[in-house]
C-alpha positions in Angstrom: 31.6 5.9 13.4 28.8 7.1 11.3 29.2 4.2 9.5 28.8 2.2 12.2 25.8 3.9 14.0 23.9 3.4 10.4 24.6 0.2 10.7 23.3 -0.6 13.9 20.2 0.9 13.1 17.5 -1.0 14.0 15.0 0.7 11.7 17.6 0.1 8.5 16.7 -3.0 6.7 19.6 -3.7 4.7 21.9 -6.2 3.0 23.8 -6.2 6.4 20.7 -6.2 8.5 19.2 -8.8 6.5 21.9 -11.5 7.1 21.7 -10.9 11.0 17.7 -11.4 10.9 18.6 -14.2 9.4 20.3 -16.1 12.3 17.8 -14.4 15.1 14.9 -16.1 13.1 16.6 -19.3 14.2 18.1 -19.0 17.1 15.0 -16.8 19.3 11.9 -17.7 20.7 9.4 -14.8 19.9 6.1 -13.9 21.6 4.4 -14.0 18.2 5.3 -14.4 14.2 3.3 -12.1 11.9 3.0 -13.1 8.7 2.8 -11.5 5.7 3.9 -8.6 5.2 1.2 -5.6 3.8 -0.5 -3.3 6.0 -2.3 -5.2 8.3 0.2 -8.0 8.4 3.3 -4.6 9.5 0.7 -3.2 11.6 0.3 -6.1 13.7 3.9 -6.1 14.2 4.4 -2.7 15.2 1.1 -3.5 17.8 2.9 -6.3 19.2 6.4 -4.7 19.5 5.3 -1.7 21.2 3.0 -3.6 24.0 6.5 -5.0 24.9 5.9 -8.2 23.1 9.2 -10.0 20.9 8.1 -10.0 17.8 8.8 -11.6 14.0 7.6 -10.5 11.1 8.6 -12.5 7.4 6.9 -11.9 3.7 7.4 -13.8 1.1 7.5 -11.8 -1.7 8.5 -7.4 -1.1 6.3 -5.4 1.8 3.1 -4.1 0.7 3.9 -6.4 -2.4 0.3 -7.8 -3.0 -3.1 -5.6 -2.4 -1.2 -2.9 -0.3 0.4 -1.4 -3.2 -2.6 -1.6 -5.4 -5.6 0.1 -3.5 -6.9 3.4 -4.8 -4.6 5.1 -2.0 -6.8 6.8 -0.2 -7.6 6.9 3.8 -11.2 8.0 4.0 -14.3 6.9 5.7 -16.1 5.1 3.0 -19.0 7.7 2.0 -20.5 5.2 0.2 -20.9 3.0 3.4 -23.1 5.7 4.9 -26.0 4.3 1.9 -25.0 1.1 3.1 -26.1 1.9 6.8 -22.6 1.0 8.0 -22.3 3.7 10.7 -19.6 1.9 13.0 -17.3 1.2 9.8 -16.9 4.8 8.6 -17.1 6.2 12.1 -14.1 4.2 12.9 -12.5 4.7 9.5 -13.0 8.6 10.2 -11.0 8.0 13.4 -8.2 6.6 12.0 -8.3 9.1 8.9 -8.0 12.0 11.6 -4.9 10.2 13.7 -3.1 9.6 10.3 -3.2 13.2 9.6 -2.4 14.8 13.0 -0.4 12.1 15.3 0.8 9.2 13.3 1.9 9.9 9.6 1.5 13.5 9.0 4.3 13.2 6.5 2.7 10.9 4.3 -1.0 11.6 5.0 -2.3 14.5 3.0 -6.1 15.8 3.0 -7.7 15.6 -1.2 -10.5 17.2 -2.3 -13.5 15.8 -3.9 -16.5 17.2 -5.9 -19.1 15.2 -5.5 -20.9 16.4 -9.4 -25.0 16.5 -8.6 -27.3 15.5 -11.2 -30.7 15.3 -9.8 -33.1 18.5 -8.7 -34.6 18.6 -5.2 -34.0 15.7 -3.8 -30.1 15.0 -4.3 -28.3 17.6 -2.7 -30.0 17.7 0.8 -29.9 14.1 0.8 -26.2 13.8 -0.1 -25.5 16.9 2.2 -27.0 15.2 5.1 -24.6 12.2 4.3 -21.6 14.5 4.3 -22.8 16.2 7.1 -23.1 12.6 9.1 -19.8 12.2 7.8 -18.5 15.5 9.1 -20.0 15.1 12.4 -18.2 11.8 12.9 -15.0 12.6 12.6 -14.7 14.3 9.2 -14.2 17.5 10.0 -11.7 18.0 12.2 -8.1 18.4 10.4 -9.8 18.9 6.9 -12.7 21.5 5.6 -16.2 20.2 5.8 -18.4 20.3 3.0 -18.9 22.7 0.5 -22.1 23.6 -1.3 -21.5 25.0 -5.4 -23.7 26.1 -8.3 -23.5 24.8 -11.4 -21.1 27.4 -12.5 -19.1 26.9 -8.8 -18.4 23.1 -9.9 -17.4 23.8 -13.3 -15.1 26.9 -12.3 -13.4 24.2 -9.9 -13.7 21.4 -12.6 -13.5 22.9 -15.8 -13.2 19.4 -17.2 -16.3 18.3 -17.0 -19.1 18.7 -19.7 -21.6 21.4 -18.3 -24.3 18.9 -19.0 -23.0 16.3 -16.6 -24.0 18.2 -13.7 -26.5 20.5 -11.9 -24.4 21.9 -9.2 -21.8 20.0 -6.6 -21.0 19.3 -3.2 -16.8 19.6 -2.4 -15.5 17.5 0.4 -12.8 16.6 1.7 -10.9 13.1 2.4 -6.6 12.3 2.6 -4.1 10.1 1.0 -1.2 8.7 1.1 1.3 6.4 -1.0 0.3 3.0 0.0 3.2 1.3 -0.6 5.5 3.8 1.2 3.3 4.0 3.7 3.0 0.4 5.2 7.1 -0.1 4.3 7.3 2.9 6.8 5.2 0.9 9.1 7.3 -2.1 9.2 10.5 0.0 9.4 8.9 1.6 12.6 7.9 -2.4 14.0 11.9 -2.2 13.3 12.9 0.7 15.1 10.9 -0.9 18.4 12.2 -4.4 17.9 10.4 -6.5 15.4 12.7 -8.4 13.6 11.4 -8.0 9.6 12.3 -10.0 7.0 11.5 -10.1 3.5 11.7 -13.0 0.8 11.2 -15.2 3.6 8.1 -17.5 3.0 6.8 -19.8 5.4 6.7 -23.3 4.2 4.6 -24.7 7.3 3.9 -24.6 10.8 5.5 -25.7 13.9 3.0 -28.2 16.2 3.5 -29.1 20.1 0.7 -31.9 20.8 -2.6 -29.7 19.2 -1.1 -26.5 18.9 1.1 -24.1 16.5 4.6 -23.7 18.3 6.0 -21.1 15.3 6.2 -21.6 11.2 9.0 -23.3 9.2 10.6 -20.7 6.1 12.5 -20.8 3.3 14.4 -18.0 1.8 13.7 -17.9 -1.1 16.5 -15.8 -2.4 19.3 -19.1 -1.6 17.1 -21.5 -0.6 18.0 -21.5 3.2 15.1 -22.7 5.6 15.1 -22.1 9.6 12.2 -23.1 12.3 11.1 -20.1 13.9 9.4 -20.5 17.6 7.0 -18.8 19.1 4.1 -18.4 21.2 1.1 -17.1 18.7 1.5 -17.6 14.7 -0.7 -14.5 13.2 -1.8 -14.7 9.2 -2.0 -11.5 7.9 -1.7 -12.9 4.0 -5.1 -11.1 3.1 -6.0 -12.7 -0.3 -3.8 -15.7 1.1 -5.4 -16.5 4.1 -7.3 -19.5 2.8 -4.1 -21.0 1.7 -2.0 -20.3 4.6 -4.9 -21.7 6.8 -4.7 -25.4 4.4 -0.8 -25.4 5.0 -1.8 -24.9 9.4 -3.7 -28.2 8.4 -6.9 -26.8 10.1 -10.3 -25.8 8.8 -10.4 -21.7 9.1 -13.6 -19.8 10.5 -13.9 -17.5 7.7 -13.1 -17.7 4.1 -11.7 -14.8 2.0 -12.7 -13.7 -1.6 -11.0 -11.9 -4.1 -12.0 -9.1 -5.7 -10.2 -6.9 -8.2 -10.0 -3.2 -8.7 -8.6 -2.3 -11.4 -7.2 1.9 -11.3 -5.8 3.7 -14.6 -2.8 6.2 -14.1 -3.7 9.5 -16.6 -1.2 12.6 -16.7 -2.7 15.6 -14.7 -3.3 18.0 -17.6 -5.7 15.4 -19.5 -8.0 16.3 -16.8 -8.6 20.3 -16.0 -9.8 20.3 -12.4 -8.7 21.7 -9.0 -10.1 18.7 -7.1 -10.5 15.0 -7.3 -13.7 14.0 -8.2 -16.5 11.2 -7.2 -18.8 9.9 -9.6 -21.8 7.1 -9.1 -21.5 4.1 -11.1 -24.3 1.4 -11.5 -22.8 -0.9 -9.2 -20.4 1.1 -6.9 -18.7 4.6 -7.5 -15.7 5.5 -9.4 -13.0 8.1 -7.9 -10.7 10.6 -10.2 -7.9 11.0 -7.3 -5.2 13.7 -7.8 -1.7 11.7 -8.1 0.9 14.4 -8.0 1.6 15.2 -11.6 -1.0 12.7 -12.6 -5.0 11.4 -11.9 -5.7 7.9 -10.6 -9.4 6.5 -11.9 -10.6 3.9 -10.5 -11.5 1.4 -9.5 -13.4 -2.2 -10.7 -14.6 -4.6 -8.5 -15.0 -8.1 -10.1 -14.0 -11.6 -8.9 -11.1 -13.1 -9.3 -10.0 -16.6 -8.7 -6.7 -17.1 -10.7 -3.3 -16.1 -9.9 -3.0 -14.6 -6.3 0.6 -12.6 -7.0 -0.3 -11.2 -10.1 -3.9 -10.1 -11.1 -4.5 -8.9 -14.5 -5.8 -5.9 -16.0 -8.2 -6.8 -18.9 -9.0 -4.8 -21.5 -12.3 -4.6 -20.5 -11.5 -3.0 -17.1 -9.8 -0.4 -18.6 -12.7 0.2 -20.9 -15.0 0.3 -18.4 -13.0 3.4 -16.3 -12.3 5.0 -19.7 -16.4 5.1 -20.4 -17.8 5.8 -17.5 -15.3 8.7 -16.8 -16.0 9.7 -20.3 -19.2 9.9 -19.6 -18.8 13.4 -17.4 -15.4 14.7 -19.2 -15.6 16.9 -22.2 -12.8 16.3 -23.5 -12.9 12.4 -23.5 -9.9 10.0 -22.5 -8.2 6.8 -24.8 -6.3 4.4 -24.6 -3.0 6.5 -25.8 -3.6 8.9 -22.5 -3.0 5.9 -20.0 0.3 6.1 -18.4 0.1 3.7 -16.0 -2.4 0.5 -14.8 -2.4 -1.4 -12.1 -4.7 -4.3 -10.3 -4.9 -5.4 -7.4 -7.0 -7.7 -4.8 -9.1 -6.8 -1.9 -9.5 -9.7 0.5 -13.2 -10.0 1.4 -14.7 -12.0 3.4 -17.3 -14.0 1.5 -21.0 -13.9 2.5 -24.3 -14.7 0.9 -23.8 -12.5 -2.1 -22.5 -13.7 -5.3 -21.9 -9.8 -5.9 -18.2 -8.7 -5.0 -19.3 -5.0 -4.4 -21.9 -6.0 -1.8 -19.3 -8.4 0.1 -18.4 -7.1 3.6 -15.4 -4.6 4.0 -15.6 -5.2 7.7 -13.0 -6.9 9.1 -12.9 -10.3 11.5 -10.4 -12.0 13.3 -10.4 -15.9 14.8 -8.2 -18.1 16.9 -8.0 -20.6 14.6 -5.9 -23.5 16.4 -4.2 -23.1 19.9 -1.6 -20.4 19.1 -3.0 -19.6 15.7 -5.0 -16.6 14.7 -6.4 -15.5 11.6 -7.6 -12.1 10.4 -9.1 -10.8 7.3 -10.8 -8.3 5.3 -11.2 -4.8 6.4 -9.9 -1.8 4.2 -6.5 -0.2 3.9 -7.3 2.3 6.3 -9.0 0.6 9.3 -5.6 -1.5 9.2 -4.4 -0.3 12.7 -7.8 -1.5 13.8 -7.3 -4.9 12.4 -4.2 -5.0 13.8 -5.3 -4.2 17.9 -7.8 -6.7 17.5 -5.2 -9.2 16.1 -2.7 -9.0 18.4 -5.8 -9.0 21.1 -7.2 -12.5 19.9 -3.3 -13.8 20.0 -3.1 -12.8 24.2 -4.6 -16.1 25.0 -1.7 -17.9 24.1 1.0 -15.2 25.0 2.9 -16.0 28.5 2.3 -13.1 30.8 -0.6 -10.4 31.1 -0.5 -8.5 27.9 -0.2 -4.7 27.6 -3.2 -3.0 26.3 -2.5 -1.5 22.6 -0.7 2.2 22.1 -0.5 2.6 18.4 -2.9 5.0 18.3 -0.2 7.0 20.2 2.8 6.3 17.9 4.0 8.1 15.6 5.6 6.4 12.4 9.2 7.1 11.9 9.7 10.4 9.8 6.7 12.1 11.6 8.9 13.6 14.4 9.7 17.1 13.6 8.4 16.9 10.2 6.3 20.4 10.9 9.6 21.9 11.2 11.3 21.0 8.6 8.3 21.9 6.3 9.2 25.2 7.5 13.1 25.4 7.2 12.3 23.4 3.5 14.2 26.5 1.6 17.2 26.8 4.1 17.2 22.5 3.6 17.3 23.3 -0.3 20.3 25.7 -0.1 22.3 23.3 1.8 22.5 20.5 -0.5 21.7 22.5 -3.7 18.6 21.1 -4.4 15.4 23.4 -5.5 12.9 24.1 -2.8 10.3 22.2 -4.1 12.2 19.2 -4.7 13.1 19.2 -0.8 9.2 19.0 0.0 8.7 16.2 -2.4 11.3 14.7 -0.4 10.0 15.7 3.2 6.6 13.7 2.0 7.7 10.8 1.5 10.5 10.5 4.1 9.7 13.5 6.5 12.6 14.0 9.0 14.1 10.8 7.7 15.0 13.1 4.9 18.3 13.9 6.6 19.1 10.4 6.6 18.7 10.0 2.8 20.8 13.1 1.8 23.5 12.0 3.7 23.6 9.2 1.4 24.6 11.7 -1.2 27.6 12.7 1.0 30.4 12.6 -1.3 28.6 11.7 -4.3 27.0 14.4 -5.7 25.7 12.7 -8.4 22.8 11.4 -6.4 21.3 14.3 -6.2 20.9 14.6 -9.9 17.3 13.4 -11.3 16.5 10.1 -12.3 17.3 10.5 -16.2 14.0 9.1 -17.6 11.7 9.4 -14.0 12.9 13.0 -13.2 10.4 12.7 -10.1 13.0 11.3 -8.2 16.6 11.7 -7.2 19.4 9.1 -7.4 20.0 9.4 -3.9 16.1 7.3 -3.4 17.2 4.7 -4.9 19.8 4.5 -3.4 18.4 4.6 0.3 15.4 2.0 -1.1 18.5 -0.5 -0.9 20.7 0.6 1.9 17.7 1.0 4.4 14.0 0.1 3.1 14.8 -3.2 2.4 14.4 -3.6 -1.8 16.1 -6.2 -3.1 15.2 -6.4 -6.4 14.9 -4.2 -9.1 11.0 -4.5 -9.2 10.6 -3.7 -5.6 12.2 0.2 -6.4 10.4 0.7 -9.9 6.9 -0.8 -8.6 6.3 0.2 -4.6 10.0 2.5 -3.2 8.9 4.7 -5.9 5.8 4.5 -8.3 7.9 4.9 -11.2 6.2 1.7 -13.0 3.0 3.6 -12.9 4.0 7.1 -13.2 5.7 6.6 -16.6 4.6 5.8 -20.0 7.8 3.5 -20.1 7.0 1.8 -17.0 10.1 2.1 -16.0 12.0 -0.1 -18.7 13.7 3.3 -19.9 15.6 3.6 -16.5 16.0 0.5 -15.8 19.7 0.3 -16.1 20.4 3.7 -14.3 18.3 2.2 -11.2 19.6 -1.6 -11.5 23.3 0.0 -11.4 22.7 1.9 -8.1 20.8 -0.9 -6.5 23.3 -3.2 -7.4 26.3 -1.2 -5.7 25.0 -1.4 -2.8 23.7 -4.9 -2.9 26.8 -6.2 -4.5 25.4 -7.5 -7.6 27.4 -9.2 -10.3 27.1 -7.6 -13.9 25.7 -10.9 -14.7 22.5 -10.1 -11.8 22.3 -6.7 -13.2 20.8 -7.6 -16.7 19.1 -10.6 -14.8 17.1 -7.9 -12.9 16.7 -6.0 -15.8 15.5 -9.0 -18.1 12.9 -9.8 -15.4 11.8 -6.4 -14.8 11.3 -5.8 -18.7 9.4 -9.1 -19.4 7.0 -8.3 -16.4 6.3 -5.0 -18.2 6.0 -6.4 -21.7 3.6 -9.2 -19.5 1.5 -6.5 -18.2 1.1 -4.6 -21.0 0.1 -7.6 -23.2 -2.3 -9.2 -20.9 -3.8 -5.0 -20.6 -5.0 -5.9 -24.4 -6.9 -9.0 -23.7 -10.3 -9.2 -23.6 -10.6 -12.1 -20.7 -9.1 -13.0 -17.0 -8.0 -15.7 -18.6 -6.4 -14.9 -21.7 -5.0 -11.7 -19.2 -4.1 -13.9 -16.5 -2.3 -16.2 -18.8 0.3 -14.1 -20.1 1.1 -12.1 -16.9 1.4 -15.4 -15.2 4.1 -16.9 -17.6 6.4 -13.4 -17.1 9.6 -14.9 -14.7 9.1 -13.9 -11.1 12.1 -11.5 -9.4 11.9 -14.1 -6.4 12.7 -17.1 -8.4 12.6 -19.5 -5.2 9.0 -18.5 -4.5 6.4 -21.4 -4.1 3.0 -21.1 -5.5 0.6 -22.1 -3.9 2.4 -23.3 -0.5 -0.2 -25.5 -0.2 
């Protein structure tokens, strides 16, 4: 019976789920078909599905595969934006920041601190504490501390770190976080739970056309090669960095085009860097964030152009010197190469303006009916995404049947936030009961929050997921376990790279546990020996890919080699176009 009532699920994208998808894709008529599927492209699905609308949404490749596992994982307002004179931007990122925190993902939204190092007498503090006051005053302030004002000795106390000549005194503040790729998988699991029919590895190959208009897309899956029609009233493309190329395959001319940029973030273990709080430091060009990661600092990030491979931006060598220098320039006790645990790059989708200048390119979002029952949206930032997605699924009512419902996502909670207070509180009397150490329950409770009874009854009977990870001791058998029995991994990459972040976590990347995880995905998958070492084969030569192109001066040379490593999704097309 349990069994059963698992299976039936609708948030629980599995192997059996996946097969029943499948045939819907085929045989329904939706409202509208989302595609892609990061953050913008699984909140636009959970906008539609809870206004009452049927909805589809189908990714190529692994949710949040592309930029919405690669950003510097933060949700904050964009100080930075203030200089910029974009009040409406961070005013409406601060709104979002606060609903993450309080109403819609408490479990996976945390608040960070940040000392903002000053290094400039008279004139820098009042007018950086008149920015942070703005930024308090609209929104800031609310479910995290304002600003805080510190001496010299004050900074250094909560930064010991940093060289006593890198600053005159600092300003704490506060902004919040999250996992990025756990959090938009949780998204589209909660599109699930209200209807959405999600589907991974499923790339569209083209679009449907009644006289002038889109009538739904045309996928492949590119895991056997299957290929359904999928009706529907409005097509959306979420693709972000693909939106140009999606917009080719519609045959139509888009309104906007999108550019790539990349940002480029370093993963460094936490006691390389003596400091209480994350840290924000001015760059020529843009600013550079030292972001506590758990046991680890992100740095980051870069912001260059890129125009080669879409699914797999390189890290050059020069990126990671430039992060490594210009953090060394405040640290006194300076970083190398040998301190790097992880890297990782990814692409921000911006829209293209006047500028030749990727840092000066808008972060503001906009969204376009393309074609009769085609709509296109693009740019924004990670955290506006819920934004982005109202005003998508607004632009697609034109061609809905019906009056459409106003949206309510700012009222939704995402699944695990439900009684996640609670449990917080009854974390020890959680630990006792399934043996596990207190602390090792609240790791769990943020990352799954009340789903967390869900994924230790996937240890019932099997004690042996509840054991650590034997080389990524962060994490407990019984995760990967539940990444393939109801978050939707199917590959080995997808666990190692975005169900956990044990490919940036670890100096191994992840090749050290490789087997261990491949041999729990795989039992619940039904893998052959023969598919286990296939997975493990691909997952090694990305790594081995990664790490070479990390030692090449050039986005070419980088580009290159990362490019040639075998994709986990054999069947994918690049470019569809």
């Amino acid at each position: 019976m349990a069994q059963h009532a698992a299976e039936t699920n609708p948030a629980r994208l599995g192997p059996v789920k996946r097969e029943e998808t499948w045939q819907r894709l085929g045989k329904e008529t939706f409202d509208v078909v989302v595609i892609g599927g990061g953050v913008v492209g699984a909140g636009t699905a959970l906008d539609a599905a809870t206004r009452g609308l049927r909805v589809a949404l189908v990714e190529a490749r692994d949710l949040a595969s592309g930029t919405s596992s690669r950003s510097s994982k933060l949700f904050h307002g964009g100080l930075r934006y203030l200089e910029q004179l974009e009040f409406g931007l961070v005013r409406e990122a601060l709104r979002e920041r606060e609903l993450m925190l309080t109403t819609i993902a408490p479990h996976l939204v945390k608040p960070v601190s940040f000392l903002y190092p000053l290094t400039h007498r008279v004139w820098e503090r009042p007018y950086t504490a008149a920015g942070l006051l703005m930024y308090d005053t609209m929104g800031g302030a609310r479910s995290v501390p304002g600003q805080k004002h510190l001496t010299r000795a004050g900074a250094l106390r909560m930064v010991p770190a940093l060289k006593r000549s890198a600053l005159i005194g600092g300003i704490r503040y506060y902004d919040a976080q999250a996992d990025d790729a756990r959090h938009t998988m949780t998204v589209a699991r909660t599109a699930a739970h209200y209807g959405a029919v999600v589907r991974t590895s499923t790339q569209v190959v083209g679009f449907l056309r009644e006289a002038d208009r889109v009538s739904g897309v045309r996928v492949r899956d590119v895991e056997d090669g299957r290929e359904t029609e999928i009706s529907a009233a409005a097509v959306i493309n979420c693709t972000g960095v693909w939106t140009d190329e999606l917009q080719r395959l519609s045959g139509g001319r888009g309104r906007f085009r999108v550019r790539a940029s990349k940002g480029v973030h370093i993963v460094v273990p936490r006691d390389r860097i003596v400091s209480e709080s994350g840290m924000i430091l001015r760059t020529e060009k843009s600013v550079l964030f030292v972001i506590p990661w758990r046991n680890h600092w992100i740095i980051g990030t870069t912001d260059t152009d890129w125009e080669l491979d879409l699914a797999h931006p390189a890290a050059t060598k020069h990126d990671i010197d430039y992060l490594l220098e210009h953090v060394n320039t405040v640290l006194a006790t300076p970083l190398t190469h040998d301190d790097i645990e992880g890297v990782y790059a990814g692409l921000r989708p911006l829209l293209a303006g006047e500028s030749e200048e990727t840092s000066k390119l808008s972060r503001e979002h906009a969204v376009a009916r393309v074609a009769p029952g085609l709509v296109a949206i693009a740019g924004g930032k990670y955290t506006t995404y819920r934004v982005m997605a109202a005003d998508a699924v607004d632009a697609a009512a034109v061609d809905l049947p019906g009056r459409s419902q106003p949206s309510i996502t700012d009222k939704v909670p995402l699944i695990g936030a439900d009684g996640y207070h609670a449990l917080v509180n009854q974390a020890d009397h959680l630990a006792a009961e399934h043996g596990l150490h207190p602390y090792r329950v609240r790791h769990l409770l943020d990352r799954y929050g009340s789903l967390v009874h869900e994924v230790l009854a996937s240890a019932e009977g099997r004690p042996e997921l509840l054991k650590p990870i034997e080389h990524a001791p962060d994490y407990l058998g019984v995760e990967v376990v539940y990444a393939a029995s109801h978050e939707g991994a199917l590959h080995l990459e997808d666990v190692l790279a975005r169900r956990t972040r044990i490919s940036i976590e670890y100096a191994h990347r992840g090749v050290d546990c490789a087997e261990q995880v491949a041999a729990m995905v795989g039992d619940v998958l039904g893998w052959s020996p023969e598919t286990v070492k296939h997975e493990i084969e691909v997952y090694r030569a990305r790594v081995e890919a990664e790490r070479k192109s990390q030692s090449q001066p050039s986005d070419e040379a980088a580009d290159a080699l990362r490019s040639a490593a075998p994709e986990a999704r054999a069947g994918i097309v690049e470019p569809v176009s």
